[in-house]
BAFI-3210 file (N, C-alpha, C; in Angstrom, 3 decimals, decimal comma, padded with zeros to 6 digits):
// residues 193
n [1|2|3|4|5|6|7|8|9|10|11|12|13|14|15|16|17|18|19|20|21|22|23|24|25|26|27|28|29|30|31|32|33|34|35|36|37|38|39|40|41|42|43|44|45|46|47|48|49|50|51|52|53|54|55|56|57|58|59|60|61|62|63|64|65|66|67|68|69|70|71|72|73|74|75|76|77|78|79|80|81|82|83|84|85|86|87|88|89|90|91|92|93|94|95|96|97|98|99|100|101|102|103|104|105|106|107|108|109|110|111|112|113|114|115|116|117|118|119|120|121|122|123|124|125|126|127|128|129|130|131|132|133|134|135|136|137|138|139|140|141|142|143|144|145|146|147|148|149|150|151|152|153|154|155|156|157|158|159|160|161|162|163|164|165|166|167|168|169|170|171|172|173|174|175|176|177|178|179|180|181|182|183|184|185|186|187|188|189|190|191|192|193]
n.u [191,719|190,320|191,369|190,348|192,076|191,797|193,683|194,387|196,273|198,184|200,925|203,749|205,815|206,049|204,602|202,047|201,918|204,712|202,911|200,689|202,330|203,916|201,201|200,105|202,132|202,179|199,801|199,799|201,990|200,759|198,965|197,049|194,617|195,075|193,749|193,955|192,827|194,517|193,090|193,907|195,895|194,014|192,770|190,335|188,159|185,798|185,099|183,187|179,935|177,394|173,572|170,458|167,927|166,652|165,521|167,146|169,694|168,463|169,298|171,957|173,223|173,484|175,056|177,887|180,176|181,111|181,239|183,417|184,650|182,579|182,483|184,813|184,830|182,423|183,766|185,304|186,670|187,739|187,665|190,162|191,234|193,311|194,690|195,606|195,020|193,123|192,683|191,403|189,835|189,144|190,589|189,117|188,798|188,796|186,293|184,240|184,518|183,398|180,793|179,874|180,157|179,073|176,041|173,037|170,838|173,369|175,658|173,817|170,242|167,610|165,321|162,532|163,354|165,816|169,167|169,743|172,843|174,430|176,477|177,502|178,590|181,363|184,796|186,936|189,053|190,751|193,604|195,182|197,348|198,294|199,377|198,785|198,972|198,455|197,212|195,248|194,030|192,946|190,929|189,941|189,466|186,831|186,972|189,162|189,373|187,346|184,641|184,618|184,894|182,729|180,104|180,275|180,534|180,128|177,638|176,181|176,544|176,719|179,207|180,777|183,130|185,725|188,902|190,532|193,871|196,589|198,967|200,053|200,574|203,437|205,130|206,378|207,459|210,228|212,451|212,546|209,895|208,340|209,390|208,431|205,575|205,417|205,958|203,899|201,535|202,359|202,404|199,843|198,341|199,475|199,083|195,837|192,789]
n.v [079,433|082,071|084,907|088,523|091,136|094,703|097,306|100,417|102,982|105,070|105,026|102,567|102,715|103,222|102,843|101,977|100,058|098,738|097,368|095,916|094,277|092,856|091,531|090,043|088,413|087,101|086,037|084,069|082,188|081,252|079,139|080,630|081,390|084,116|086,883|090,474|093,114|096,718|099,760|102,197|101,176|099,838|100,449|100,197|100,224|102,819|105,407|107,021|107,000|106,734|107,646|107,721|107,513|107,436|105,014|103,186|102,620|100,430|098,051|098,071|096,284|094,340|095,202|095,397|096,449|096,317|093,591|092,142|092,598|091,825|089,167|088,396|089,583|087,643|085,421|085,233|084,494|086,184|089,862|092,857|095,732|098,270|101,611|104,684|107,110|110,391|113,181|112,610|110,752|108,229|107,371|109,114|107,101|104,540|105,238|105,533|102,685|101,639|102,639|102,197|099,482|097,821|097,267|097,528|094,618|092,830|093,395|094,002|094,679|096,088|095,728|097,018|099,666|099,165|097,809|094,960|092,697|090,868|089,626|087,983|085,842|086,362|087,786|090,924|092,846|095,990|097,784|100,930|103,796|106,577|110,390|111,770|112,506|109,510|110,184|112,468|111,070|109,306|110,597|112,923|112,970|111,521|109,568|107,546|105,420|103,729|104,006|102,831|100,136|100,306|101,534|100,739|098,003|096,389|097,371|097,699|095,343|093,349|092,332|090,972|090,175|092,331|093,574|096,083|097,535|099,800|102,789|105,138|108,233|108,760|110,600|110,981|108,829|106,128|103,859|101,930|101,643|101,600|099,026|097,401|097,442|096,814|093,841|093,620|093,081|091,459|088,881|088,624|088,217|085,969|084,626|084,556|082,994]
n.w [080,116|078,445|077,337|076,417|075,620|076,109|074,939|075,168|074,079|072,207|072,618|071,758|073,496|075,955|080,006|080,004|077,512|078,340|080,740|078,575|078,096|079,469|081,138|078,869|078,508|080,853|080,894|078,972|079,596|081,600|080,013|079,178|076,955|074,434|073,545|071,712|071,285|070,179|070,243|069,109|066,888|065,266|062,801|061,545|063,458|064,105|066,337|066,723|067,614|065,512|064,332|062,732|063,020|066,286|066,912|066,036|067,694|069,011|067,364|067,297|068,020|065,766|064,351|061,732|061,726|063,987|064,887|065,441|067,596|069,534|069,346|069,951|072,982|073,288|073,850|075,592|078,813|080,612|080,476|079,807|080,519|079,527|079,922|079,553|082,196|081,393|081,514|083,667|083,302|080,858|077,676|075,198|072,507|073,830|075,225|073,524|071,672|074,125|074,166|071,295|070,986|073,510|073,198|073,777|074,430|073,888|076,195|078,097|079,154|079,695|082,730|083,370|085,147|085,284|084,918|083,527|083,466|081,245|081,348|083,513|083,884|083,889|084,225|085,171|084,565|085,344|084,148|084,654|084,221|085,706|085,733|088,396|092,194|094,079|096,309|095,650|093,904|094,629|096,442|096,220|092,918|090,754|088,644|087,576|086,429|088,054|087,016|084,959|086,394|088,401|087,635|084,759|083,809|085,837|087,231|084,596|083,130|084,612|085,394|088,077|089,535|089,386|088,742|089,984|088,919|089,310|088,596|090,176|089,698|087,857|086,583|088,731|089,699|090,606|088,876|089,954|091,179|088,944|088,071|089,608|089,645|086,956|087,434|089,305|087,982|085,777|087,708|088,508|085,943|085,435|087,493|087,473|087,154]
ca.u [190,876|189,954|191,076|190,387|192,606|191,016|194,617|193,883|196,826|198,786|202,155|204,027|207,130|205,560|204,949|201,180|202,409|204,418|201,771|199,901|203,525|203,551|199,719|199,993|203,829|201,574|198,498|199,932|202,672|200,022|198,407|195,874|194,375|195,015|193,330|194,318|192,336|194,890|192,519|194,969|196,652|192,714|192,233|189,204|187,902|185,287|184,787|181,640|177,976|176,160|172,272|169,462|166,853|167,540|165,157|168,445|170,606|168,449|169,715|173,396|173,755|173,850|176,112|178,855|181,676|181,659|181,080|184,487|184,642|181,548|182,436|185,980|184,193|181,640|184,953|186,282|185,991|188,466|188,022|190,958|191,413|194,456|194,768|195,888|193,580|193,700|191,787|190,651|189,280|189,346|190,765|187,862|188,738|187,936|184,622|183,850|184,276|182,324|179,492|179,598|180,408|178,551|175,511|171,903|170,516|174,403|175,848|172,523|168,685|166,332|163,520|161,732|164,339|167,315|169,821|170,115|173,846|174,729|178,460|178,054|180,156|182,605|185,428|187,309|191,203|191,100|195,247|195,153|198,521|198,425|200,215|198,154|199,781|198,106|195,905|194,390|193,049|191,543|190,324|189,190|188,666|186,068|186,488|190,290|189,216|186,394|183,047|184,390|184,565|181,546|179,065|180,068|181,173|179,290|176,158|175,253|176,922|176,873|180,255|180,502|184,936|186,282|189,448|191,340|195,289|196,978|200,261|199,589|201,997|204,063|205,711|207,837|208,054|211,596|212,724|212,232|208,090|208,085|209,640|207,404|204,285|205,010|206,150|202,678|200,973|202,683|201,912|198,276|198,215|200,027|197,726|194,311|191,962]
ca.v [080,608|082,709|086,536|090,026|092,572|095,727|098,300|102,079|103,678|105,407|104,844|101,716|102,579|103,630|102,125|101,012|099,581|097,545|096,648|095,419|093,172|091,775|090,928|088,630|087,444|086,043|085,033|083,313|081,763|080,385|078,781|080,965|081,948|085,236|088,253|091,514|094,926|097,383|100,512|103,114|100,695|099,148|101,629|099,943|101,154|103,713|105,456|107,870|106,253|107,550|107,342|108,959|107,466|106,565|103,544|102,478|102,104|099,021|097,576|097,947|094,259|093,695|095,974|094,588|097,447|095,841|092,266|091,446|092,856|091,195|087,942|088,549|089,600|086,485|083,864|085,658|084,742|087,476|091,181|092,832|096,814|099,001|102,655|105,819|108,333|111,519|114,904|112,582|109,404|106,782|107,724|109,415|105,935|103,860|105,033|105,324|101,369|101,153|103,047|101,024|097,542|097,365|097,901|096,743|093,140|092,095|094,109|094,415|094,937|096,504|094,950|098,249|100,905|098,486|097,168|093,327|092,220|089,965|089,160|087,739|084,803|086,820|088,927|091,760|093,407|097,410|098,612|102,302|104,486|108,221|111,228|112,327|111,653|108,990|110,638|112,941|110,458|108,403|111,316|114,424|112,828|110,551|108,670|106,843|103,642|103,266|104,613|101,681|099,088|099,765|102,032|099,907|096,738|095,731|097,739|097,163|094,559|092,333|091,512|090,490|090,381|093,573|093,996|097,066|098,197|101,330|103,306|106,592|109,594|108,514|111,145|111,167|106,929|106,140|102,945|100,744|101,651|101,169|097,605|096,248|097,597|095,638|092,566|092,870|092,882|089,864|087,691|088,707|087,963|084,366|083,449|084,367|081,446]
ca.w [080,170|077,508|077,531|075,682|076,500|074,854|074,971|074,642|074,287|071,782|072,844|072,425|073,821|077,434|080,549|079,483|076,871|079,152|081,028|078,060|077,156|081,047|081,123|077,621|078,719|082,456|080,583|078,343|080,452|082,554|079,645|078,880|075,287|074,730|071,990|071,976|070,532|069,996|069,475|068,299|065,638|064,566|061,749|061,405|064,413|064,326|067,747|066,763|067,693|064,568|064,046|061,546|063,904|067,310|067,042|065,194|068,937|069,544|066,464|067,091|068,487|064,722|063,217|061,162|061,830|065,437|065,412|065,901|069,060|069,879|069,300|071,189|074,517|073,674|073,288|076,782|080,274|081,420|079,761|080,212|079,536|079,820|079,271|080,593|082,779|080,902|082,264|085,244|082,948|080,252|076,074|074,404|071,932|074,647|075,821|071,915|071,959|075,319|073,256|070,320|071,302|074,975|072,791|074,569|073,752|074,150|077,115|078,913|078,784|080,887|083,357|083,687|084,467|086,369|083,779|083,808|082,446|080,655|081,605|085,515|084,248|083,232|084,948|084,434|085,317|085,018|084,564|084,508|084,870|085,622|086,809|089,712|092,982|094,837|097,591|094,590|092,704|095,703|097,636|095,495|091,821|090,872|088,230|087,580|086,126|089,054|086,394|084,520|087,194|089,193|086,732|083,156|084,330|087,326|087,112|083,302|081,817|085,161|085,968|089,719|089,689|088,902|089,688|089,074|089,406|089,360|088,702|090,142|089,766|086,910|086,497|089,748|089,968|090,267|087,991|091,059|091,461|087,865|087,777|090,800|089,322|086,100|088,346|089,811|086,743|085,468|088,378|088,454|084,862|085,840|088,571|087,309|087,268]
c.u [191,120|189,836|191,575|190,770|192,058|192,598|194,070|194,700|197,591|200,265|202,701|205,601|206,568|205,612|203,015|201,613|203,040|204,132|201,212|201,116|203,512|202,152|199,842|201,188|202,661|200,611|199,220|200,960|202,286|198,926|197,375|195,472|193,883|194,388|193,622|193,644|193,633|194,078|193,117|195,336|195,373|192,221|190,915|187,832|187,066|184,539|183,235|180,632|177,489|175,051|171,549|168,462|167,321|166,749|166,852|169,746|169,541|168,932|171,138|173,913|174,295|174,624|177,814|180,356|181,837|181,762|181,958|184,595|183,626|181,778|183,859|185,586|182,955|182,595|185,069|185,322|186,603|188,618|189,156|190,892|192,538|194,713|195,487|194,902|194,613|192,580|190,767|189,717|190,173|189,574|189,617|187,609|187,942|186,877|183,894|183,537|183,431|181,147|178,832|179,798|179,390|177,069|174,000|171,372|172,405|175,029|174,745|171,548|167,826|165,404|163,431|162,960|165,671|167,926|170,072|171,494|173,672|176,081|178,395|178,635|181,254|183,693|186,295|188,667|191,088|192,737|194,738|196,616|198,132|199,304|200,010|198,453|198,113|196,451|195,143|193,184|192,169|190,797|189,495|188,827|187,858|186,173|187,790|190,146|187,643|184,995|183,402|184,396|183,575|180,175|178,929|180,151|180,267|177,964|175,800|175,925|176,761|177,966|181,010|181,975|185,273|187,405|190,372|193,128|196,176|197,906|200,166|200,775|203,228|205,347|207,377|208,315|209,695|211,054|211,921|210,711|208,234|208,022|208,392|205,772|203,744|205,459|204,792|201,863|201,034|202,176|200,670|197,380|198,520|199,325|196,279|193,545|190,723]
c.v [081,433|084,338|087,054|090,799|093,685|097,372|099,547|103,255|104,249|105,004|103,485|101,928|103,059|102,240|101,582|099,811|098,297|096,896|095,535|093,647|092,119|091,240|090,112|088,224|086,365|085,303|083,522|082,404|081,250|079,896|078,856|081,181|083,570|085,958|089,929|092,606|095,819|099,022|101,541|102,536|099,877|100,443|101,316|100,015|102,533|104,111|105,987|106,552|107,375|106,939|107,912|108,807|106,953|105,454|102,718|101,860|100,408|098,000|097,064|096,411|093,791|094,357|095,462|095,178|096,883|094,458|091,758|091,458|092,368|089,914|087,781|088,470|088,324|085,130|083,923|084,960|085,395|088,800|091,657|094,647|097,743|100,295|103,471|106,914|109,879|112,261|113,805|111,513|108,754|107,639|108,235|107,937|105,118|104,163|104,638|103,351|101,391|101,707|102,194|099,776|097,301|097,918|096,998|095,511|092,349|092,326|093,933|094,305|095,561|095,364|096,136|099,539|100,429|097,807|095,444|093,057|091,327|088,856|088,303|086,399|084,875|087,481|089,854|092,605|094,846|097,254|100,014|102,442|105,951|108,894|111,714|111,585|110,715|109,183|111,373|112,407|109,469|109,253|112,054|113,955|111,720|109,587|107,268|105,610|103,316|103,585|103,455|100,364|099,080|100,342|101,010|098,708|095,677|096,155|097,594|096,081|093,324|091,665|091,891|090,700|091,210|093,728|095,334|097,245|099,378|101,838|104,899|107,133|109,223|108,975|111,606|109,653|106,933|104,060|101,606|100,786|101,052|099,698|096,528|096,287|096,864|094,234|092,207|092,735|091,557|088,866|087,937|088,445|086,158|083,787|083,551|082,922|081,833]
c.w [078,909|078,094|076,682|076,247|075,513|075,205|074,431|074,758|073,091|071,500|072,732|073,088|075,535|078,386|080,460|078,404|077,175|079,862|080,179|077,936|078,651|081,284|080,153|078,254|080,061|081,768|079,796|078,997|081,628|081,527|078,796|077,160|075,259|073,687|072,541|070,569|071,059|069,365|069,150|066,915|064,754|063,553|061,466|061,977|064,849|065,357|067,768|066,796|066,192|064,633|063,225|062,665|065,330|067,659|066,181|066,340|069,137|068,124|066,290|066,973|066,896|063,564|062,797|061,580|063,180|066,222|065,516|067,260|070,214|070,524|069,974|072,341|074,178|073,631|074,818|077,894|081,173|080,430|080,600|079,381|080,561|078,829|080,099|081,233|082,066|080,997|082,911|084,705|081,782|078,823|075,968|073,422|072,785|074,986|074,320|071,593|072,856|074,342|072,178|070,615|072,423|074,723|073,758|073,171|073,811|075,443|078,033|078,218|079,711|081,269|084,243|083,522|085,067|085,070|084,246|082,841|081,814|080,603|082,478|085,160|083,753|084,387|084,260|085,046|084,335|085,086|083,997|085,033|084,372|086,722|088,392|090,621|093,492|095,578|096,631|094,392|093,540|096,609|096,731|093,763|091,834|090,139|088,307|087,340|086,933|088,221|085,419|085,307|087,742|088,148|085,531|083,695|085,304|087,459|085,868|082,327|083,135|085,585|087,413|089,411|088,713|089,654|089,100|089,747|088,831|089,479|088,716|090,214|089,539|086,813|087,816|090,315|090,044|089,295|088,572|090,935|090,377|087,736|088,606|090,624|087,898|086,598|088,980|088,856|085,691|086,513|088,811|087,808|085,189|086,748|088,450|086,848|087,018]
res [x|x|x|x|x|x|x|x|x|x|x|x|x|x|x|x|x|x|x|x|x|x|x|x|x|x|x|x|x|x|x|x|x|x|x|x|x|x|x|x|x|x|x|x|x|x|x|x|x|x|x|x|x|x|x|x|x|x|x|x|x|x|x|x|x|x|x|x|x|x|x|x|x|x|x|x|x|x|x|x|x|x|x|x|x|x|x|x|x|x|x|x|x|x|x|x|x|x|x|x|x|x|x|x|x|x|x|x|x|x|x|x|x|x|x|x|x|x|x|x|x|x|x|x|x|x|x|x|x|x|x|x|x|x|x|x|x|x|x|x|x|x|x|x|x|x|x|x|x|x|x|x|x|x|x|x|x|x|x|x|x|x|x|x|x|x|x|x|x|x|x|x|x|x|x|x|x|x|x|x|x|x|x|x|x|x|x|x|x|x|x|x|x]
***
């Protein structure tokens, strides 16, 4: 199997970070072929959408500043993205990529006003870690990874297996949560198929 992890974090000394190091240690340790976007350390990387005209968004498909990333998610048959939720979502970087890369004619297309994907033989593994305890972030906020699994993911790009996992309320984990949450991460990484 063929997977793009797309990392969106700043930090490498954190516990995304080792997430990202247990997800390639499983993939790859079950065989897999792995690529990795680092968008913090991709200086090359420009998050802004610019336009002069906005007949110029249906054009993107062919813009050069992003065809790497293109042709990464067209190698893949597991996307793979790991960040931290910060003020209750996803990096400003990361959506910046979702903007530019998940551009229409590759990502999607319309038939009338319903998006048709393009992915559905693809799948996809949300990791998110944040501070917010638990019941918070599944009761009273909305987004926590979930506006990219079911809104981006599944409603316009088409991808049917979404799975997401989650290290809520960080900040008061003891060592132990920590270890078993990158233990599940590795063998989720090791048994994907």
């Amino acid at each position: 199997m063929n997977v793009y992890i797309i990392y969106g974090h700043p930090n490498h000394n954190g516990l995304c970070y080792a997430a990202l190091e247990m997800a390639r240690k499983g993939f790859e340790d079950a065989g897999h072929q792995v690529r990795i976007t680092d968008l913090y350390q991709d200086r090359d990387f420009d998050p802004v959408l610019r336009y002069e005209d906005p007949r110029e968004l249906g054009g993107m498909i062919e813009d050069e500043d992003t065809r790497v990333y293109r042709e990464n998610i067209a190698w893949a048959n597991k996307l793979v993205f790991i960040y931290p939720i910060w003020w209750a979502s996803m990096p400003a970087l990361l959506k910046g990529f979702i903007d530019r890369v998940f551009c229409s004619g590759f990502a999607y297309n319309f038939k009338g006003v319903f998006p048709t994907g393009h992915w559905g033989d693809k799948s996809a593994w949300i990791i998110v870690v944040h501070d917010t305890p638990r019941i918070l972030s599944q009761l009273i906020q909305r987004d926590y990874g979930r506006i990219l699994q079911y809104q981006i993911l599944r409603s316009m790009t088409g991808i049917k297996h979404v799975r997401r996992t989650e290290m809520a309320f960080t900040k008061r984990s003891t060592l132990e949560k920590r270890k078993r949450f990158l233990a599940k991460v590795y063998r989720i990484a090791n048994q994907a198929r």
